[in-house]
N, C-alpha and C positions, 0 to 999 in steps of 0.2 A: 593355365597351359600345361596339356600333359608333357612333362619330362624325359618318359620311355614310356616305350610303346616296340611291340616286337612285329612291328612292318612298317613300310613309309612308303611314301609315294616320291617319287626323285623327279623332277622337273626341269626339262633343258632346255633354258632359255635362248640358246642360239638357235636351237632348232625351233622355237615359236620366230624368232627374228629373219629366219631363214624361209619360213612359211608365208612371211607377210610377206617377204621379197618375191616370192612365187606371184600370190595374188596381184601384186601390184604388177607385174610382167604381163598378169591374166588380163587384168583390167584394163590396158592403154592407159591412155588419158585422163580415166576418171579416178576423183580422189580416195580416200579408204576409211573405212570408218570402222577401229576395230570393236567388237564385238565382246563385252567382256564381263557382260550378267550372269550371273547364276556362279560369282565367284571363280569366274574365269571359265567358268565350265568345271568345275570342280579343281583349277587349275592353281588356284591361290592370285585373290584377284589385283592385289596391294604389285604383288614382285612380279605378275607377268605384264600389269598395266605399265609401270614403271618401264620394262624391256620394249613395249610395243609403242609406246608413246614418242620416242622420236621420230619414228618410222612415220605416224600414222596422223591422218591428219584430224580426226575425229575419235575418240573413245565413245562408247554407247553400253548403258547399264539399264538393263530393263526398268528396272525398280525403282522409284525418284529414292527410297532411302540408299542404296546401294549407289545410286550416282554420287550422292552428297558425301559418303564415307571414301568413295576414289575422289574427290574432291580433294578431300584432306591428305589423300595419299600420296598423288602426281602431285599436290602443291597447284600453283596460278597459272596459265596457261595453254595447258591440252585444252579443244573445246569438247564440253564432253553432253552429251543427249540422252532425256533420258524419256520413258516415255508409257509407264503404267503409276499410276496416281491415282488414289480415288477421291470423292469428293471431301474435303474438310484435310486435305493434303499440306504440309507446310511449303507454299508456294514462293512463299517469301522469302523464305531459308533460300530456296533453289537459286530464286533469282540472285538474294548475296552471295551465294557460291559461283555466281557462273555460270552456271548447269542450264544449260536450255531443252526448251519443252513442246514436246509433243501436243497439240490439240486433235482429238479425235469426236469429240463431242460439245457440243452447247456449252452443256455448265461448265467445261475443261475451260473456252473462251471466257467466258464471266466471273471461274477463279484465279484464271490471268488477269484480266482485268483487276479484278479487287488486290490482288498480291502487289501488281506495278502500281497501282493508286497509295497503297499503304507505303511500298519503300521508294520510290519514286525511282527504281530500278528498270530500266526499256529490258523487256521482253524476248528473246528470241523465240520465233515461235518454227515450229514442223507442222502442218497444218497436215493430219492426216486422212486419207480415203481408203475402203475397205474394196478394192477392187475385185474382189472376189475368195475371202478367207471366211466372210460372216464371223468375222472377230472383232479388230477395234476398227476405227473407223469412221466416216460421214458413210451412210449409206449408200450401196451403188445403184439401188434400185431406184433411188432420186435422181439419179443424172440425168441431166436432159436426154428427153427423146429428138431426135434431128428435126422433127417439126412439134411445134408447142410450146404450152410459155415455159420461160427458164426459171421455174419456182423453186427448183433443187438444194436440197440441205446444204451442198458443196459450195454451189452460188453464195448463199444465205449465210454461210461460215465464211467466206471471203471476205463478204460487206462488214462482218464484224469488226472481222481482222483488220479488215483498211480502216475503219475508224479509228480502231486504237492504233494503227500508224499513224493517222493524220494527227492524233495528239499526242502522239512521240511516246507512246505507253508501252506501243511492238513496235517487232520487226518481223516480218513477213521472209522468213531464212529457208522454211523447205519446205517440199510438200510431197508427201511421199505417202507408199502403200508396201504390204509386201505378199511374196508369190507362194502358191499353194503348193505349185507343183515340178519345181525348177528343179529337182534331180529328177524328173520324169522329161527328159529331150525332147521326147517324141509325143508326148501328150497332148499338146497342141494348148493347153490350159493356160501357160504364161500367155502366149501372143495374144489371146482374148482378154488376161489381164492389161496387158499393154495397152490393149484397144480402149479398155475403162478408164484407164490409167491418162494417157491421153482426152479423152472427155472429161475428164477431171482437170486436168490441165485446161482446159478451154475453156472452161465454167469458170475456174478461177480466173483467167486473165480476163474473162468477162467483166468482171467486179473489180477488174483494176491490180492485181493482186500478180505479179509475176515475182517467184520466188526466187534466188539466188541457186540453189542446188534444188535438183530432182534427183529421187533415191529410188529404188525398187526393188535393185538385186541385194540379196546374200548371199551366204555361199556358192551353190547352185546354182545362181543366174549370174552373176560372176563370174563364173569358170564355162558357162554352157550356154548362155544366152544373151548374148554381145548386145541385142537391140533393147535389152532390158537395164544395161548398165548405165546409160544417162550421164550427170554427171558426178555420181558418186555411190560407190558398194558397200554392202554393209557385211565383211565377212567374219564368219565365226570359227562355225567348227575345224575351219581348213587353219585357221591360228594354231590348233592343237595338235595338226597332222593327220588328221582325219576325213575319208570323204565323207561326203553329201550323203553317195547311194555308192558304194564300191560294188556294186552290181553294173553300172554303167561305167564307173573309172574307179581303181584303187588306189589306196593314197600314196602305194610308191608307184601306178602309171602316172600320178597327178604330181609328182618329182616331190610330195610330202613328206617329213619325216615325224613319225608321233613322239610326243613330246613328252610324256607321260609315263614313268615303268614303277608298275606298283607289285612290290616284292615284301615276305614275310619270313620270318626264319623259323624251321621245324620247330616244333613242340616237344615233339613227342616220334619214333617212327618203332615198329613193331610187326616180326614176322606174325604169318595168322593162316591156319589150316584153308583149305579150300572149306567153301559152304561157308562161310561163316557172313553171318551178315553185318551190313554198317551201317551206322547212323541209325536218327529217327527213321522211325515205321520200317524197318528194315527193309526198305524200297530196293535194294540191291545185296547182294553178294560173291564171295569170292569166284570164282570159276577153276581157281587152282593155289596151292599153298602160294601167299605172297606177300610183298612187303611193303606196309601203308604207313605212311607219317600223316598228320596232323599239321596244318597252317591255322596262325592264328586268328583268322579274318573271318567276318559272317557278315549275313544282313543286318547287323547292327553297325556295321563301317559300309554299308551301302552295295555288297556283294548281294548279285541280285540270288532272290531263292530259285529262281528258274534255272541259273547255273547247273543245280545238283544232275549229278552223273553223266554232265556235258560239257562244259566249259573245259579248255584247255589250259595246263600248268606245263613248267617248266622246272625242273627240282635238277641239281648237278647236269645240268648239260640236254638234260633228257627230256622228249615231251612225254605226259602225263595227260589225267584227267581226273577229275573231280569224282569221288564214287558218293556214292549215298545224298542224301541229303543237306546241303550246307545251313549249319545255325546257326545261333546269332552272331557265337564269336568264333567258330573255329569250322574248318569243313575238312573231309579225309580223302587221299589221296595216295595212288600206284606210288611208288619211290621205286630207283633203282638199287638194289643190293646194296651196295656202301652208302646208300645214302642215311645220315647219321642227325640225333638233333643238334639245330646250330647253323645244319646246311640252307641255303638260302631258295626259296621258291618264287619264280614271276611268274604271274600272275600271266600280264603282258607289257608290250614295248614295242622298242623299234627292233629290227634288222630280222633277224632268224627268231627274234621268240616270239610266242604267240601275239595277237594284235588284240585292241579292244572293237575291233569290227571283228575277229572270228567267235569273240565272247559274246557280241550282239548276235549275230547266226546262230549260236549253242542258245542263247537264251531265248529267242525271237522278239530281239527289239530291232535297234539303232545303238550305234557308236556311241551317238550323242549323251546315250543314258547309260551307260557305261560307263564315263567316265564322269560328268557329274552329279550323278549320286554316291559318289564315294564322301564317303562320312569325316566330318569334322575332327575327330580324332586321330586318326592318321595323320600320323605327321609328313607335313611336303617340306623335302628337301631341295634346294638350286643348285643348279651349276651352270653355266655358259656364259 
């Protein structure tokens, strides 16, 4: 574990507790399933599970390794989902943690099976459909057509399923898909999922197979598409304080606050003649005598390289911008006149300083990768 390190990421857990309180306003009735793969979203996945878990009535870990490690973390009973595994996966582990399991494919049901045979552990199962992502899934182009036989892969994963109910191996717990295009409103793409989404439902209960919880929304269908929430959401990025698409709602229209402020202390700051160029490939230069400091962060703690001569900082009070090129570990930046090394720079955060949705703009992604690909090294600090 690094010791020092001359930046940290600061993480404020009431404002994730305060977020979940949102979505679950969003949601009515249905239950929550917080979202908490890819290490929280670069969030620190151990201390922000830990803060969401009484709140929530499901934690979900993309990863079956990454389920089984918050296994260990929450302790016995959060239930927790998880739902990418590949074949020759320790199923059996999962099953003695707890951890219930997504089925998306065949052999997914037949390393269920085999796993519940070995530990003599019942099963919960997600029986998955690919409504329209062509990612995991039973396929949708199998669904019944409204007249013809019902030979569909979804049917045909049913019948599995009930069998191993009928010998007490599973349990038949959800059945679920998710949406392509839920920060697009207007797209009209969820409601045609839905439409799948429901034939799937009906192909299942053809087979006998009626599951306890139906899932569909995350984020974005969650906050924007009510006839997609069922009876339970799966939300993510809005745990972080971030929207979906802040093109259609921003995370303080969406009563958000980001939860995240990733800050670095000067290196180095030095006045420098106009003309004078910075950084690799001298991709930029002065425009008049001025005063640039140095932060310690590069694309080797996950600051993206698109950043350079776009993203916005915050140094003594003041907004900045990134000039030249950012490296691995450090990138250059405007400073205001007293600004001295030692002085502290964000990055971004909540309130008046810059956001990690204006660093997605500068860079041209998403929020979402903004903040978790911020690098291992960086220490995350709590509070709330």
């Amino acid at each position: 574990m690094i010791s020092y390190y001359p930046a940290e990421a600061r993480i404020d857990l009431s404002a994730i507790r305060s977020n979940l309180s949102s979505v679950r306003e969003a949601a009515g009735e249905a239950a929550v399933l917080a979202v908490v793969k890819a290490d929280a979203y670069g969030h620190g996945r151990a201390e922000v599970a830990r803060a969401l878990a009484p709140g929530a009535d499901y934690l979900g870990a993309a990863q079956l390794g990454e389920a089984l490690a918050l296994r260990g973390e929450v302790g016995p009973g959060p239930r927790i989902l998880t739902w990418i595994f590949a074949p020759g996966a320790p199923l059996a582990q999962a099953l003695r943690a707890d951890v219930e399991l997504s089925a998306g494919a065949f052999w997914a049901i037949e390393a269920i099976r085999r796993a519940t045979s070995l530990t003599g552990v019942q099963a919960r199962v997600h029986l998955k459909v690919d409504t329209g992502m062509a990612r995991g899934g039973f396929d949708p182009a199998d669904l019944p057509a409204a007249a013809g036989p019902r030979l569909d892969k979804v049917a045909e994963a049913s019948r599995r399923l009930r069998a191993l109910q009928a010998d007490g191996l599973a349990a038949a717990v959800g059945l679920w898909s998710h949406l392509a295009r839920a920060d697009e409103p207007e797209s009209g793409a969820t409601e045609r999922q839905i439409e799948r989404f429901e034939q799937a439902r009906a192909a299942a209960r053809s087979e006998g197979i009626e599951p306890e919880i139906l899932h569909l929304a995350a984020s974005g269908g969650a906050l924007w598409h009510p006839a997609a929430r069922y009876d339970m959401v799966r939300p993510g990025i809005v745990l972080y304080g971030l929207s979906p698409n802040p093109e259609v709602a921003t995370a303080r229209d969406l009563g958000l606050t980001p939860a995240m402020e990733l800050s670095a202390s000067l290196i180095l700051e030095r006045d420098v003649p106009a003309r004078t160029p910075i950084s690799y490939g001298h991709t930029e230069r002065t425009e008049a005598p001025t005063h640039l400091g140095v932060v310690p962060l590069g694309y080797g703690d996950g600051i993206p390289r698109a950043a350079s001569g776009a993203a916005p900082v915050s140094v003594a009070g003041a907004r900045t911008r990134i000039r030249g090129r950012v490296c691995m570990d450090q990138f250059v930046v405007d400073v205001p006149e007293a600004a001295v090394a030692g002085d502290t720079a964000v990055l971004f955060g909540a309130g008046d300083l810059p956001s990690a949705d204006e660093w997605a703009q500068a860079c041209g992604t998403i929020g979402y990768e903004i903040v978790t690909r911020l690098g291992a090294r960086v220490p995350r600090r709590y509070h709330g």
